[in-house]
C-alpha positions in Angstrom: -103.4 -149.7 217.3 -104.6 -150.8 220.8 -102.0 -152.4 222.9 -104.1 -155.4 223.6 -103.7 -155.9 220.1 -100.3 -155.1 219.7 -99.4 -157.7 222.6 -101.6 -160.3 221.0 -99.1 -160.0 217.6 -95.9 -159.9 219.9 -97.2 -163.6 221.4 -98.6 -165.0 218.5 -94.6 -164.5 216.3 -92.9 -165.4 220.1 -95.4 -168.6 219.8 -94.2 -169.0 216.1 -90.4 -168.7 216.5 -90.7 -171.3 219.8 -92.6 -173.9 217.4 -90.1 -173.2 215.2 -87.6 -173.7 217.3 -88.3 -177.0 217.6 -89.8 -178.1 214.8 -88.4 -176.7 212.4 
């Protein structure tokens, strides 16, 4: 897997817990 990718997937669940975080 490309790192580009693999960084992509590490924000986007970071993003996801944050939201969560607050919201849920």
């Amino acid at each position: 897997m490309p790192r580009v990718q693999v960084i992509l997937k590490v924000e986007q669940i970071t993003n996801n817990l944050l939201f969560c975080s607050q919201w849920c």
